[in-house]
N, C-alpha and C positions, 0 to 999 in steps of 0.2 A: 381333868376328865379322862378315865380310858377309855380309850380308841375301841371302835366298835371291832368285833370279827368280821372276815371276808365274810360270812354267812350272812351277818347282821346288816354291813352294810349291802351285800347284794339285793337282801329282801327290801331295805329300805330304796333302794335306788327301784328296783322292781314296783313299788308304790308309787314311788315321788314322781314315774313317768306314764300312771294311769288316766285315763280322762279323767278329771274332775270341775269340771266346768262350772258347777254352782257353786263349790267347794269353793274355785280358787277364785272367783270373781265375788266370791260373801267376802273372802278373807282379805281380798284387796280394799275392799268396800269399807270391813272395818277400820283396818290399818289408815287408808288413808281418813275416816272420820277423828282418829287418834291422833295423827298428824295434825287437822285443821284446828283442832283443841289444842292442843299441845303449843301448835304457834297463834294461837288469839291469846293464850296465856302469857307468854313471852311478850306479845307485843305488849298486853297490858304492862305486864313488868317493867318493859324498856319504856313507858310512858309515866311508868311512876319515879323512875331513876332519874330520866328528864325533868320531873318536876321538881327533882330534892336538889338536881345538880344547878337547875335555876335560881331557886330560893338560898343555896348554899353561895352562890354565885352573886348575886342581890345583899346578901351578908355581908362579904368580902367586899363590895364596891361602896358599901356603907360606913363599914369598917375603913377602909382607907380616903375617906373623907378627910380633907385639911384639916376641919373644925374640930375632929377628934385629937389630932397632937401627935398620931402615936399614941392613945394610950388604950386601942385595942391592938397591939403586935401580936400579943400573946394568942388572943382569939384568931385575929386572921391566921399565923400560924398552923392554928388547928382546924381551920374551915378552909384551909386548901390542902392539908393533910386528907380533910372529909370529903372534898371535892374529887382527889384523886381516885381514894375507894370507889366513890359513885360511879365514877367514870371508865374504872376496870372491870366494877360487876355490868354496868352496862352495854359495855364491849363485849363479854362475854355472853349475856343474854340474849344481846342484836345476832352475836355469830350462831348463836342458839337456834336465834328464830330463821335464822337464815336458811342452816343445816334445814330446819323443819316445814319448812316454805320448798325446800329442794326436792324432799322425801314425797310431800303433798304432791308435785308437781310431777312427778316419776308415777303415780299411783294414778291420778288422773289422769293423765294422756294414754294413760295404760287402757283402764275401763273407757272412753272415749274412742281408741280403738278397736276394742271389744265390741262397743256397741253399732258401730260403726259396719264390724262384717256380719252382723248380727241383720242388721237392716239390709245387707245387702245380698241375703242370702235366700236364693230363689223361693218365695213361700209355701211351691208346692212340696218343694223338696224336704225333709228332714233331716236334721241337723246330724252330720255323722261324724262316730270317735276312731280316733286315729288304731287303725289295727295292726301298725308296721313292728317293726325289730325292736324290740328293749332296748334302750343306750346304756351302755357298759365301757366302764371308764377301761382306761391298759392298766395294765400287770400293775402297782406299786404305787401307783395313781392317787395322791388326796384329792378328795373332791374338791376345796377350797383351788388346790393347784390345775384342776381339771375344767372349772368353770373357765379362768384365766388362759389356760390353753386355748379353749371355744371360742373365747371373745377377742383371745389373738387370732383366730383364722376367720371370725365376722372379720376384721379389721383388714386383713387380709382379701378378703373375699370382695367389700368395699371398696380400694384399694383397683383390682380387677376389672371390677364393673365401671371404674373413672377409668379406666386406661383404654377399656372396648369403646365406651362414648367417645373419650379424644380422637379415635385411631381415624385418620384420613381413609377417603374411599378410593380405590383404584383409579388409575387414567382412563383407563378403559370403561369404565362407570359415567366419567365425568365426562369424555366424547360423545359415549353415545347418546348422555342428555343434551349435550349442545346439538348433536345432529338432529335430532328430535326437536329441541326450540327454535332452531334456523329452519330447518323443513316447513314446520306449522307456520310459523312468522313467512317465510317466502309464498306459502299459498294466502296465506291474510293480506300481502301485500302485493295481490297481482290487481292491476288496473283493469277497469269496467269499463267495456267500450258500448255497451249495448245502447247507451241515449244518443252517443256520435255516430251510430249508423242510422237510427230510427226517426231521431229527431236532430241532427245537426247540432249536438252538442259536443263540448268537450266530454273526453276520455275522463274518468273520473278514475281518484287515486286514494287508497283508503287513508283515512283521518281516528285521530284517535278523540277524547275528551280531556278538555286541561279544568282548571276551577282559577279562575284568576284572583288576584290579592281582594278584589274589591269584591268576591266570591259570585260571582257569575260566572257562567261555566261557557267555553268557547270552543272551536275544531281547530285541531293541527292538523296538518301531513305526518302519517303515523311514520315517521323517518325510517327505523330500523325497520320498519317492517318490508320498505319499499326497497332499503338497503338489500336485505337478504332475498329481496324476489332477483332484483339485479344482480349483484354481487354474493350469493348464496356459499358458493366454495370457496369463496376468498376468505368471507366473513367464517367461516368454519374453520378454514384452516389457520386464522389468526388466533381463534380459541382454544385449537389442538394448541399451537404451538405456545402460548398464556398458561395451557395444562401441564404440559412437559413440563415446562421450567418451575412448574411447583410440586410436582410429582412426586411421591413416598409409597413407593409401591410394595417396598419390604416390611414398611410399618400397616398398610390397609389392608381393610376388611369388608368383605362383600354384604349385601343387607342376611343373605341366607349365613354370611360366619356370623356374623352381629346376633341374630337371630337365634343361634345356636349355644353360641358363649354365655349369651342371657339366660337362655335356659338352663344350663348346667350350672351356672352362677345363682341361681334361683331355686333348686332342686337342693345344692348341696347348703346353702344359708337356712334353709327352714332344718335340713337336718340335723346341722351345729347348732341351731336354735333350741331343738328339741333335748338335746345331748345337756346343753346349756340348761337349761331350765331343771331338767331332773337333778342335775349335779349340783345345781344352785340347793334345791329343795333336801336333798341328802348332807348338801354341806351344814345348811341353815339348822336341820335335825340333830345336829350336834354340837348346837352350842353358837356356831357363827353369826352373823347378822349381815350374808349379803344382800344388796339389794337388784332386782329386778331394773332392765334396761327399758327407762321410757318408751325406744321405738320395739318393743320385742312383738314379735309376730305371738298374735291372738289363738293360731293356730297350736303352734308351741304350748304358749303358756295354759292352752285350756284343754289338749289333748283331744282337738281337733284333727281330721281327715286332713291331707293335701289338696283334698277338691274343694275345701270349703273356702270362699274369697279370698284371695290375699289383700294384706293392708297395702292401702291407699300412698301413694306420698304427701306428705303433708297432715297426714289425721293423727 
């Protein structure tokens, strides 16, 4: 096939990154009905191979009966010759319907997430098309090599977003919550004198609730808490010093860096997504057959605004 002109492929890339949102959610909709035929056909298939490779199988066990002597060799011979074929086209039909079970299942988590930001998008509001930059591959760029690049800096960009999650939070984070849960714990566990001056009772000392095995519920002496009314600065400065000795302070990150990395991790994935999708759609325009990444943002593939919901984890 000749490669299209820079002219030709621009105007088609310039297409393939238009809103089309009825468009590309009809075409996914067929695609995948094509798929669920495609493998309820197969499966038929692989149940009819099943039933020859049984009865071929039932032949053979019949065939080498004592009572016959040997005198079907010739036949068994040829009915595990015929078991063999059955059992290569069936292989190959299973890996068939497998591929087409796969395809099915990329198509539907697709429209699934589609409908999904669809439902979650303000009612008043109207559904708005992406108005930003063109994506435009570099200088020399095949699109088939162009999608692959995208989908190495998603992976990339995945990769980033595990590493901000892992990142430990400062010592300095991690004191000043302990200073704040021994603070609060030391006023919880200051003792009530007010029935031993009024009424000649004991001082009373705050208690927590237990659930006992036999599940009735019972009062303790809320321990820690009377600990930290007493011993407040001790019990803090055993925590400081618990913090130090696990401290990674050149690897952490504050809730406001976390906060930020997310952001720009989040900004820059929808617009490799968007990049992704057109190139996918220009490559696919000539001939290719790639397909569409199950979790790909709705936004992306439907030439949706940035304001419109991002997908969920897990839909």
């Amino acid at each position: 096939m000749k490669a299209p002109s820079l002219d030709a492929t621009t105007r088609a890339s310039r297409i393939g990154c238009q809103p089309q949102p009825e468009s590309s959610c009809s075409a996914i909709a067929d695609d995948l009905f094509d798929e669920k035929n495609r493998a309820m056909a197969l499966h038929l298939r692989c149940e009819d191979l099943r039933e020859a490779m049984g009865g071929v199988s039932a032949r053979i066990q019949q065939l080498e009966d004592p009572r016959w002597a040997g005198q079907g060799a010739a036949e068994i011979k040829a009915k595990r010759a015929e078991h063999e074929e059955l059992k290569a086209e069936f292989n190959r039909m299973y890996e068939r319907r497998q591929e087409a079970d796969r395809r099915a299942g990329i198509r539907t988590a697709i429209i699934a997430s589609c409908r999904e930001m669809v439902r979650r998008v303000d009612k008043v509001n109207a559904i708005t098309a992406y108005a930003g930059a063109i994506p435009a591959m570099r200088k020399g760029e095949a699109a088939v090599d162009a999608v692959e690049t995208r989908r190495r800096r998603l992976r990339e960009l995945d990769a980033e977003a595990n590493q901000i999650a892992a990142a430990p939070y400062p010592s300095s984070h991690a004191k000043q919550r302990a200073s704040e849960r021994i603070a609060a714990m030391a006023k919880a566990g200051a003792p009530d004198a007010f029935m031993a001056v009024e009424q000649d009772q004991n001082v009373i000392w705050p208690t927590m609730n237990i659930v006992l095995p036999s599940g009735e519920q019972t009062q303790i002496p809320d321990v820690m808490a009377i600990l930290a009314h007493i011993h407040g600065p001790a019990l803090l400065a055993a925590e400081e010093k618990a913090i130090d000795q696990q401290a990674d302070d050149a690897a952490a990150l504050t809730d406001a860096q976390r906060a930020s990395s997310k952001s720009r991790i989040t900004r820059d994935r929808l617009g490799t997504e968007r990049e992704e999708v057109t190139f996918l759609r220009l490559a696919n325009s000539t001939g290719n057959h790639l397909e569409y990444r199950a979790d790909t943002d709705p936004r992306a593939l439907l030439g949706l605004s940035d304001d419109m919901p991002a997908p969920r984890e897990g839909i």
